[in-house]
PyMOL Python script that loads the backbone (N, CA, C, O; Angstrom):
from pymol import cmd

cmd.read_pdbstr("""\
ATOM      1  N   UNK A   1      20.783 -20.685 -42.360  1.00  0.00           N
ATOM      2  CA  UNK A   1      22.197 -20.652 -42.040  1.00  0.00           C
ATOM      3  C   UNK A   1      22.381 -20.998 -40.561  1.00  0.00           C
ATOM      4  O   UNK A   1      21.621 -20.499 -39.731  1.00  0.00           O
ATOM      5  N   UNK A   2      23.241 -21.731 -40.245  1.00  0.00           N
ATOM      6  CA  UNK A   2      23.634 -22.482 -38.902  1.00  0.00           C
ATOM      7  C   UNK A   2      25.313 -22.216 -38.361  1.00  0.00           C
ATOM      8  O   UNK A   2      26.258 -22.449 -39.114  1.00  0.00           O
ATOM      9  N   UNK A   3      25.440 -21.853 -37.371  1.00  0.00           N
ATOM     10  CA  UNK A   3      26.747 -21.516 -37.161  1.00  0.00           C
ATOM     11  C   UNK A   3      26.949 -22.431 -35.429  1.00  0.00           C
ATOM     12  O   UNK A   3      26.302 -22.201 -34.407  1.00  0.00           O
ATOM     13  N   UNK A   4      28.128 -23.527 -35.642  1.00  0.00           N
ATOM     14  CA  UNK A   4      28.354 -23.985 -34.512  1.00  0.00           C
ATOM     15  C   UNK A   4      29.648 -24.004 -34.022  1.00  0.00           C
ATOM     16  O   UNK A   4      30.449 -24.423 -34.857  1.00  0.00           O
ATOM     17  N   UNK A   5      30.260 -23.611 -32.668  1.00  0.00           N
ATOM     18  CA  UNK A   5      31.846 -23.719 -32.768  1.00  0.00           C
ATOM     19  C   UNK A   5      31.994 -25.086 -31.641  1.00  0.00           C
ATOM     20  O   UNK A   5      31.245 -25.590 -30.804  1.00  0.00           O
ATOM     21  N   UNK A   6      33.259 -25.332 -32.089  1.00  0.00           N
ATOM     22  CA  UNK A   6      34.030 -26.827 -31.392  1.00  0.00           C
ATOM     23  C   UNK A   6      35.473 -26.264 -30.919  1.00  0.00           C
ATOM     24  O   UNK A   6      36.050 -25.230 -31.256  1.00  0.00           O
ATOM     25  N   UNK A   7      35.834 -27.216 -30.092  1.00  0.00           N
ATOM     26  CA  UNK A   7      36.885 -27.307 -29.636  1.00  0.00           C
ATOM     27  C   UNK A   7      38.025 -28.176 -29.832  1.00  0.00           C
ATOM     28  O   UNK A   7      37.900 -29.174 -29.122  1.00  0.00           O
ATOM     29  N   UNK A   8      39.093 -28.187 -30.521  1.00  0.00           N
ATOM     30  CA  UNK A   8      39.355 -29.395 -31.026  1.00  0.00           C
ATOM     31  C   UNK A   8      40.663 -28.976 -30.535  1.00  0.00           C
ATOM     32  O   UNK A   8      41.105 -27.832 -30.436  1.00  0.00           O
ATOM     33  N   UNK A   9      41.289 -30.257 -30.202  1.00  0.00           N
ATOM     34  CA  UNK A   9      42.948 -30.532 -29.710  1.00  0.00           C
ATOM     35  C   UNK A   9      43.928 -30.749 -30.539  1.00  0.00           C
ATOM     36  O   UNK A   9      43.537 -30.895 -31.697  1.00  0.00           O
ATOM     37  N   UNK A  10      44.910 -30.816 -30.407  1.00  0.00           N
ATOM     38  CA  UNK A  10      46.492 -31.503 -30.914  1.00  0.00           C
ATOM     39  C   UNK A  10      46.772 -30.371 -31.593  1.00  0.00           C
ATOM     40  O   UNK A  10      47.972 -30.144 -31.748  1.00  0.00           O
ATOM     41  N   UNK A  11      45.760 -29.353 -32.183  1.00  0.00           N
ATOM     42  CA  UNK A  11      46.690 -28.586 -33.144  1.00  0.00           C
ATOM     43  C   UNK A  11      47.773 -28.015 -33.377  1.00  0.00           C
ATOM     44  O   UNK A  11      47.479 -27.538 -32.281  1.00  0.00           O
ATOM     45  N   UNK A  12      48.729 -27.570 -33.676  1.00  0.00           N
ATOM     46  CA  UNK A  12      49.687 -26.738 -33.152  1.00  0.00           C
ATOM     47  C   UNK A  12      50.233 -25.849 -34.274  1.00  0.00           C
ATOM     48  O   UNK A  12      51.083 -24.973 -34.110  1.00  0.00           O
ATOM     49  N   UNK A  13      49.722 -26.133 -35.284  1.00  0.00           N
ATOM     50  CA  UNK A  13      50.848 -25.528 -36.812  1.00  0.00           C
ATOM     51  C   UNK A  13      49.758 -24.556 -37.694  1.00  0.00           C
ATOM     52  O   UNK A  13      48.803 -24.094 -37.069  1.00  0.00           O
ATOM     53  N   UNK A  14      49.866 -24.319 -38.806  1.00  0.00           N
ATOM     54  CA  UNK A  14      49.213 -23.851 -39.826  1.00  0.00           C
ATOM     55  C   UNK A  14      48.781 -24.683 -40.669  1.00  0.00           C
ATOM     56  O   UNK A  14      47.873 -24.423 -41.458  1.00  0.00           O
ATOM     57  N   UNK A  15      49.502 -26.006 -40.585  1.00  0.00           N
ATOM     58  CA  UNK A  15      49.240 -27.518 -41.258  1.00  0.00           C
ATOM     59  C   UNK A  15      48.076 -28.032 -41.088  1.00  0.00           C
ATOM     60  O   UNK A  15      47.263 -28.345 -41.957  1.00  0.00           O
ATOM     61  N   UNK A  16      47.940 -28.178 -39.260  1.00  0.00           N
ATOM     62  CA  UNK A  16      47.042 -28.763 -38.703  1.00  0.00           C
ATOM     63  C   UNK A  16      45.487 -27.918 -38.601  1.00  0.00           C
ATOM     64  O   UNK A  16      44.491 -28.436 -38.095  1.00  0.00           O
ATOM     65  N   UNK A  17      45.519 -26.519 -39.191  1.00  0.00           N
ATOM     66  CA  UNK A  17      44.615 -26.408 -38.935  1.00  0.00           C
ATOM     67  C   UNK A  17      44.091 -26.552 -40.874  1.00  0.00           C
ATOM     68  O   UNK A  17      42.925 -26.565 -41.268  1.00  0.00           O
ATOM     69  N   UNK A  18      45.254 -26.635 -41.702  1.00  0.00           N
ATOM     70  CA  UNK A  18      44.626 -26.884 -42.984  1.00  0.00           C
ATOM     71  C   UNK A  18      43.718 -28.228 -43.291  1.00  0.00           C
ATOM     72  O   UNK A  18      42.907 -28.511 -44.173  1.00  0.00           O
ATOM     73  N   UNK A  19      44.316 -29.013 -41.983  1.00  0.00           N
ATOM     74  CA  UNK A  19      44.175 -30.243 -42.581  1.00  0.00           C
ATOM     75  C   UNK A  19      42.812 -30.271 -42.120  1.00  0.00           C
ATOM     76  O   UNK A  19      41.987 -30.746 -42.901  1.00  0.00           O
ATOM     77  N   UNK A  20      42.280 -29.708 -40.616  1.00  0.00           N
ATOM     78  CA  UNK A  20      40.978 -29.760 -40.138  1.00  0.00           C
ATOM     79  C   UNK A  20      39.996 -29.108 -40.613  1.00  0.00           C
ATOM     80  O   UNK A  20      38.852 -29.557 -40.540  1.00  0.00           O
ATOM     81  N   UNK A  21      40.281 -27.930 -41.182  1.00  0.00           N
ATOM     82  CA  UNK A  21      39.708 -27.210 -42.095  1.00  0.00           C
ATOM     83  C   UNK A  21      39.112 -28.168 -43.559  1.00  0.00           C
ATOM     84  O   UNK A  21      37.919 -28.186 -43.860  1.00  0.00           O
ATOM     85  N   UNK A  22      40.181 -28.913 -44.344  1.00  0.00           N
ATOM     86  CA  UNK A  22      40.091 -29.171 -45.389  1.00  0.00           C
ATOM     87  C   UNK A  22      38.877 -30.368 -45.103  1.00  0.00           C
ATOM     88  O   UNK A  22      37.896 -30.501 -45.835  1.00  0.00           O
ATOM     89  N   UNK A  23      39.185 -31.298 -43.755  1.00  0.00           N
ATOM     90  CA  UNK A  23      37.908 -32.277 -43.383  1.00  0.00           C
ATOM     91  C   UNK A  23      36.503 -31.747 -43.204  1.00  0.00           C
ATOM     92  O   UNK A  23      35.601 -32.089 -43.969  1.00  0.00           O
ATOM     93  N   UNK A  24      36.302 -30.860 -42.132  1.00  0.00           N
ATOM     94  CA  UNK A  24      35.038 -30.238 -42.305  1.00  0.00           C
ATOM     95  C   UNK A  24      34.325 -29.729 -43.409  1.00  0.00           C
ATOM     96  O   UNK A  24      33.098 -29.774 -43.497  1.00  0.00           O
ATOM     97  N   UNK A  25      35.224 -29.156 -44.408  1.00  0.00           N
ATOM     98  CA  UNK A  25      35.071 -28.455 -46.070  1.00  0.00           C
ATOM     99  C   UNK A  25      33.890 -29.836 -46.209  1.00  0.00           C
ATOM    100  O   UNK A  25      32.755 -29.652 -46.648  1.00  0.00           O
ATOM    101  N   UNK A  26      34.286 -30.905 -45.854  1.00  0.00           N
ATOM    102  CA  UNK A  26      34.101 -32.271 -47.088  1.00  0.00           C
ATOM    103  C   UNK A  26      32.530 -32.388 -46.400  1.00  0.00           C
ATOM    104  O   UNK A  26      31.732 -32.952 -47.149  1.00  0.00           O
ATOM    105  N   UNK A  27      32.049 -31.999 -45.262  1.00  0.00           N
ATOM    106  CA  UNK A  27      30.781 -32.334 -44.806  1.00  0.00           C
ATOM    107  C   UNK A  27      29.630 -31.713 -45.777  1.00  0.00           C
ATOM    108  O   UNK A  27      29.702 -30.501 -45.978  1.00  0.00           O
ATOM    109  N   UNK A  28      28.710 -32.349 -46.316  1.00  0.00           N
ATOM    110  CA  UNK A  28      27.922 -31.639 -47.024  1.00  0.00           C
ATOM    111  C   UNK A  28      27.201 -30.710 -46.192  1.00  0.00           C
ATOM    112  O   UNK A  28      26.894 -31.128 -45.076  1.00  0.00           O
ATOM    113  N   UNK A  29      26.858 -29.505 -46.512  1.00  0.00           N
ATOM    114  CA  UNK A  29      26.112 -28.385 -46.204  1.00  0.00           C
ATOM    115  C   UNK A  29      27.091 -27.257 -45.849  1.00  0.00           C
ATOM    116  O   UNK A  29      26.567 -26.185 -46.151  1.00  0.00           O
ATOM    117  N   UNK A  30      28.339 -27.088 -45.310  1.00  0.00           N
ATOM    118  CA  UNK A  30      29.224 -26.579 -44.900  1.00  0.00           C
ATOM    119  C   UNK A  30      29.188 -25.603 -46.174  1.00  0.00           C
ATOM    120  O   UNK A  30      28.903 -25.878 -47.339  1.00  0.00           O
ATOM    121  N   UNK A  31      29.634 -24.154 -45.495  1.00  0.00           N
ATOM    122  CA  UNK A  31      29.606 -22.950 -46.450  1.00  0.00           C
ATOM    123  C   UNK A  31      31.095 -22.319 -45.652  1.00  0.00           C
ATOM    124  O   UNK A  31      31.801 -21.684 -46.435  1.00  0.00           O
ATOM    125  N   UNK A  32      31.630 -22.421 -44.231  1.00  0.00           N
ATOM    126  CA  UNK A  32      32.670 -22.008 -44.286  1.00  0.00           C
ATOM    127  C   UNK A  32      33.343 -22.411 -42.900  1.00  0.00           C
ATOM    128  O   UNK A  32      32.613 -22.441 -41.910  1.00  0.00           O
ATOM    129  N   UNK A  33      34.887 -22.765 -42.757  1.00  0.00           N
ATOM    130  CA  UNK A  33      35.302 -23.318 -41.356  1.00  0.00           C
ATOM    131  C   UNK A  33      36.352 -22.163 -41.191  1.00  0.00           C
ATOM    132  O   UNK A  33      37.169 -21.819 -42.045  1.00  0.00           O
ATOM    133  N   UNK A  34      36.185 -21.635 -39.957  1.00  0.00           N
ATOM    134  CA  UNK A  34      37.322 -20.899 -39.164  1.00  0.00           C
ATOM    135  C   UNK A  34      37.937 -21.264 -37.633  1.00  0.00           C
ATOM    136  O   UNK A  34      37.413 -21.214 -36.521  1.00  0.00           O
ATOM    137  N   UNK A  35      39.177 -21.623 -38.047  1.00  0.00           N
ATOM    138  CA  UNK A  35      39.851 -21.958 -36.808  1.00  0.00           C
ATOM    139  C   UNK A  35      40.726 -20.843 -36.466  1.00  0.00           C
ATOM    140  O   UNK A  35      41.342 -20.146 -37.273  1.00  0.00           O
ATOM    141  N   UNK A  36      40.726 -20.733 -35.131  1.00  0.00           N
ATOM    142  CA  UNK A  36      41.463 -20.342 -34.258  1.00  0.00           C
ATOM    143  C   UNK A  36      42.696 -21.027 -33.385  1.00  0.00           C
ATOM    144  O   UNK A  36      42.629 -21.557 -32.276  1.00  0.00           O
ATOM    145  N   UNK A  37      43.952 -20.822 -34.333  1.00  0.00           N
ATOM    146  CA  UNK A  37      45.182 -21.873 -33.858  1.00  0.00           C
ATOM    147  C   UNK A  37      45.371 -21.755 -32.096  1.00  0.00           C
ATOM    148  O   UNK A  37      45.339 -22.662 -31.264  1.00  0.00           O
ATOM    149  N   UNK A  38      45.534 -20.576 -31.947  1.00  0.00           N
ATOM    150  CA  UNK A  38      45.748 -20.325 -29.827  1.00  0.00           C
ATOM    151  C   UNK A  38      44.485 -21.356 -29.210  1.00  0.00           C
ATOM    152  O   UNK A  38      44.536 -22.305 -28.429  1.00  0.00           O
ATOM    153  N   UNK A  39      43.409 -20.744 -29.897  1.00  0.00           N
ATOM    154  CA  UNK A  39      42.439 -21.659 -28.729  1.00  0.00           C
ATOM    155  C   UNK A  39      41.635 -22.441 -29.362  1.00  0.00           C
ATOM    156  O   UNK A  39      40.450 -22.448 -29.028  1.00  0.00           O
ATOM    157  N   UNK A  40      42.109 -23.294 -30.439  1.00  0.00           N
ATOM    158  CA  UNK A  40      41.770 -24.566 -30.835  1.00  0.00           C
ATOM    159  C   UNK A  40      40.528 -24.346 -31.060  1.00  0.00           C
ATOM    160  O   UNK A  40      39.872 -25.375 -30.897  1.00  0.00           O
ATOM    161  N   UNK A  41      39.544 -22.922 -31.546  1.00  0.00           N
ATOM    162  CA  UNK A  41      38.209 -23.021 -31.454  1.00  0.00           C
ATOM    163  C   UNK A  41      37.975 -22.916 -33.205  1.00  0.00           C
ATOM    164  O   UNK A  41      38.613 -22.262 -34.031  1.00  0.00           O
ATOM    165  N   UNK A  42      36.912 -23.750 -33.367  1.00  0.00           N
ATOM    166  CA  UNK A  42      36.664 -24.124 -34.787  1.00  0.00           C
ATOM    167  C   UNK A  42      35.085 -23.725 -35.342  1.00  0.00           C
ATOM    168  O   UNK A  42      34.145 -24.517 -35.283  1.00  0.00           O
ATOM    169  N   UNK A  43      35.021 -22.740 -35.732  1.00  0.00           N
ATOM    170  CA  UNK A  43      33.550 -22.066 -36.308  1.00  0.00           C
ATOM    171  C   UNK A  43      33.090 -22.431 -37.555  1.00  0.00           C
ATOM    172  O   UNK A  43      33.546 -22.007 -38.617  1.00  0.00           O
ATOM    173  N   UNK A  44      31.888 -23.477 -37.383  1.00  0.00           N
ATOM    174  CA  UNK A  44      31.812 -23.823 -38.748  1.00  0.00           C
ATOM    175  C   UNK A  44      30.202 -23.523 -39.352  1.00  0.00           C
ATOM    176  O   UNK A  44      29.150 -23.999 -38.925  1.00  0.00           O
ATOM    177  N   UNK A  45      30.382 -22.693 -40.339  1.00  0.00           N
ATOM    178  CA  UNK A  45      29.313 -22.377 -40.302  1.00  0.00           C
ATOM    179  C   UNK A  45      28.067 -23.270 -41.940  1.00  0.00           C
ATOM    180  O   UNK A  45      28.698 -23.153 -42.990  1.00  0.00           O
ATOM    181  N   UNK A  46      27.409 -23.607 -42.050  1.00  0.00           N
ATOM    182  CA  UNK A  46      27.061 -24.481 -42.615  1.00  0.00           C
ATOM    183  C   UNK A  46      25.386 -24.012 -43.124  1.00  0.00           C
ATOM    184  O   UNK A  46      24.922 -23.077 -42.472  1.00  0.00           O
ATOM    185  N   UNK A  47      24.602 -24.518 -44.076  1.00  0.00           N
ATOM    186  CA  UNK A  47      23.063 -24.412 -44.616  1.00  0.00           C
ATOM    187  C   UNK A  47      21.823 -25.113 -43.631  1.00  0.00           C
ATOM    188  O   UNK A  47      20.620 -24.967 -43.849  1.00  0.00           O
ATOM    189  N   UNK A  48      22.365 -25.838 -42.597  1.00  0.00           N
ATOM    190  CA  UNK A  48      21.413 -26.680 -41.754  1.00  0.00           C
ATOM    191  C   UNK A  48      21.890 -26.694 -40.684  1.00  0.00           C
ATOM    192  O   UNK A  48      22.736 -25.820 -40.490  1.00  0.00           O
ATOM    193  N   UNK A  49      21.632 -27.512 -39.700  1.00  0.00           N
ATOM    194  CA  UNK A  49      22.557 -27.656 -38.267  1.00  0.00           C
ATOM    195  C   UNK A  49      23.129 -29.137 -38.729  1.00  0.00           C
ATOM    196  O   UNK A  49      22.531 -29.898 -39.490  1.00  0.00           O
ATOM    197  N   UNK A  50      24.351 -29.375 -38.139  1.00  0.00           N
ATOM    198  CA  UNK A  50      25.244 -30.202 -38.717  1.00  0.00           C
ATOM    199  C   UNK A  50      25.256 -30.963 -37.347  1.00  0.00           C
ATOM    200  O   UNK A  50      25.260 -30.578 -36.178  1.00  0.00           O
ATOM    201  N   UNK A  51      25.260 -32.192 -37.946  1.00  0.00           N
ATOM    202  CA  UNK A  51      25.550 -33.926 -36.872  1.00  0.00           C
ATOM    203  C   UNK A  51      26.573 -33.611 -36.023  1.00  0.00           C
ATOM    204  O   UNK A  51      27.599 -33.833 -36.666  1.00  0.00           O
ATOM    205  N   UNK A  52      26.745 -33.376 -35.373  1.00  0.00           N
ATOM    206  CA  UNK A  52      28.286 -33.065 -34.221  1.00  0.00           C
ATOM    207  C   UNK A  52      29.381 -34.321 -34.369  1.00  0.00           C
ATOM    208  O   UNK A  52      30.608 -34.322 -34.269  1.00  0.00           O
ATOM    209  N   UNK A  53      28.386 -35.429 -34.660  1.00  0.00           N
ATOM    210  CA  UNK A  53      29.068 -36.616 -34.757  1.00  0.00           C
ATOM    211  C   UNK A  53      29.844 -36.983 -36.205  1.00  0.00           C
ATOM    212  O   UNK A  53      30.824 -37.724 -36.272  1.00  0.00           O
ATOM    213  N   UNK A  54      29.191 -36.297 -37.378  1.00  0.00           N
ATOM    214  CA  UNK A  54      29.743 -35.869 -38.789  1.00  0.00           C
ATOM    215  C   UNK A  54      31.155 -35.175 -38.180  1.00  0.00           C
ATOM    216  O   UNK A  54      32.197 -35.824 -38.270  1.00  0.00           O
ATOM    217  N   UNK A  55      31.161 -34.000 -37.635  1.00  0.00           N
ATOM    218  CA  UNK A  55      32.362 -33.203 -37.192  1.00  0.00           C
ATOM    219  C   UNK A  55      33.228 -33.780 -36.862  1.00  0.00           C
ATOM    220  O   UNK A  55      34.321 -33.679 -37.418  1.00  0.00           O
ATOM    221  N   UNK A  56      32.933 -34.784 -35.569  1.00  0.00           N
ATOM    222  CA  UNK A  56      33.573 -34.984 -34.604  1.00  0.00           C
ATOM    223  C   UNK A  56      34.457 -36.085 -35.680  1.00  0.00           C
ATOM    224  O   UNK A  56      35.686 -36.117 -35.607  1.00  0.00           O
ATOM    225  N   UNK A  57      33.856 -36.791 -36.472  1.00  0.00           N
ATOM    226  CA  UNK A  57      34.330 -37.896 -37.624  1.00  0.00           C
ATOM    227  C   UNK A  57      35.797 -37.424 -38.523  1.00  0.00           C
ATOM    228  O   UNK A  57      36.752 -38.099 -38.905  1.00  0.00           O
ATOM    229  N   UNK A  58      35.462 -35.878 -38.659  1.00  0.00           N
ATOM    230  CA  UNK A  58      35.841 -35.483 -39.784  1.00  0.00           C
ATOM    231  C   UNK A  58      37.193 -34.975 -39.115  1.00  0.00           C
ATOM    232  O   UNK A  58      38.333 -35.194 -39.526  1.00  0.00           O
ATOM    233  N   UNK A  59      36.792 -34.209 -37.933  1.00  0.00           N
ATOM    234  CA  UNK A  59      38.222 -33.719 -37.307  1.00  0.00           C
ATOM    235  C   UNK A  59      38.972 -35.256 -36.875  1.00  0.00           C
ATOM    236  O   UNK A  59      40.103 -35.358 -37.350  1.00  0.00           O
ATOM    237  N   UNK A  60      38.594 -36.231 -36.201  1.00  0.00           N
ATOM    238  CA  UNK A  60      39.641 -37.071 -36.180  1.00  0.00           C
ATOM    239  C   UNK A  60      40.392 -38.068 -37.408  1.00  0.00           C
ATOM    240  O   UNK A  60      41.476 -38.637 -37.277  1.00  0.00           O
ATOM    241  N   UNK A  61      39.468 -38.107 -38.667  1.00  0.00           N
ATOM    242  CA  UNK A  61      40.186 -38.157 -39.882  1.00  0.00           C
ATOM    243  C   UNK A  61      41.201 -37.727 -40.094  1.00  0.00           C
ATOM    244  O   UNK A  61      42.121 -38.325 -40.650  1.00  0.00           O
ATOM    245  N   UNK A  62      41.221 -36.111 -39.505  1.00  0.00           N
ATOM    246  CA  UNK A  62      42.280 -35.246 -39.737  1.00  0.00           C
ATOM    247  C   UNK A  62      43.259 -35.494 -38.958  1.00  0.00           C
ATOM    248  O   UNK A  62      44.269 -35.011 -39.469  1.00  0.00           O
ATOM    249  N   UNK A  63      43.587 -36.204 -37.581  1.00  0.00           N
ATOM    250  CA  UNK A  63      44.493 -36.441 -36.981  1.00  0.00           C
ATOM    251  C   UNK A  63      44.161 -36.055 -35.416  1.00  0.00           C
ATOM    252  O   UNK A  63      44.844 -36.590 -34.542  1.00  0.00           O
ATOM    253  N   UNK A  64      43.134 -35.144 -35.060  1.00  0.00           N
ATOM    254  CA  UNK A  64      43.379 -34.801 -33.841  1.00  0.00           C
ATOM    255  C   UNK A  64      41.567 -35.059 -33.520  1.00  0.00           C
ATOM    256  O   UNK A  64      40.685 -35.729 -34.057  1.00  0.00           O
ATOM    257  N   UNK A  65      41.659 -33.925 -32.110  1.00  0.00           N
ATOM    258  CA  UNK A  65      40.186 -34.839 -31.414  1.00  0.00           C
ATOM    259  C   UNK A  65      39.456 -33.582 -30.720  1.00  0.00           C
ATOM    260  O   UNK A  65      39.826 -32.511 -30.240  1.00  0.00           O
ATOM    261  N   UNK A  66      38.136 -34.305 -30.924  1.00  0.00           N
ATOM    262  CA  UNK A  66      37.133 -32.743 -31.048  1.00  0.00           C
ATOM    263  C   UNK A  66      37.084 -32.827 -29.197  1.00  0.00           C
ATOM    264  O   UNK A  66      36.958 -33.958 -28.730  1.00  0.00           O
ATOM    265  N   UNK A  67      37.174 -31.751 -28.300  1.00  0.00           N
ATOM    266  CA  UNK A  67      36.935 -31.830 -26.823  1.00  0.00           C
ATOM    267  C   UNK A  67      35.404 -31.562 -26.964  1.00  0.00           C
ATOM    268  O   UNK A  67      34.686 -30.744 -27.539  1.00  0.00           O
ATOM    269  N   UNK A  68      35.232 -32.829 -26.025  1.00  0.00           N
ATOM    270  CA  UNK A  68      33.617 -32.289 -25.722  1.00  0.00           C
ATOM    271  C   UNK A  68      32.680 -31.431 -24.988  1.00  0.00           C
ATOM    272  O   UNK A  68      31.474 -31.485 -25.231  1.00  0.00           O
TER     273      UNK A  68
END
""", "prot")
cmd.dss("prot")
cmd.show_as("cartoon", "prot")
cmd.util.cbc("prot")
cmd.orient("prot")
């Protein structure tokens, strides 16, 4: 089990964090994503250590952008 958190921008709603949520869901190995709407922090916890660059893919799919 692997647990990594990110920082991701634009969010602002309950929308935006469904929608970032629902992208990370789609990464294979992923077992669970928790965001934090105030401070944009995104805990995703997953079966392996996960590509940052998979993430980083998946949150801007979603509309907004992972801070590095």
């Amino acid at each position: 089990m692997s647990t990594a958190t990110y920082t991701v921008t634009g969010m602002t709603c309950g929308h935006c964090v469904s929608s970032v949520t629902e992208e990370i869901e789609e990464i294979a190995g992923v077992t669970g994503v928790d965001v934090d709407l105030p401070t944009g922090r995104v805990t995703v916890t997953s079966d392996a250590p996960l590509d940052d660059a998979r993430v980083k893919d998946a949150v801007e799919e979603a509309g907004y952008e992972l801070k590095p």
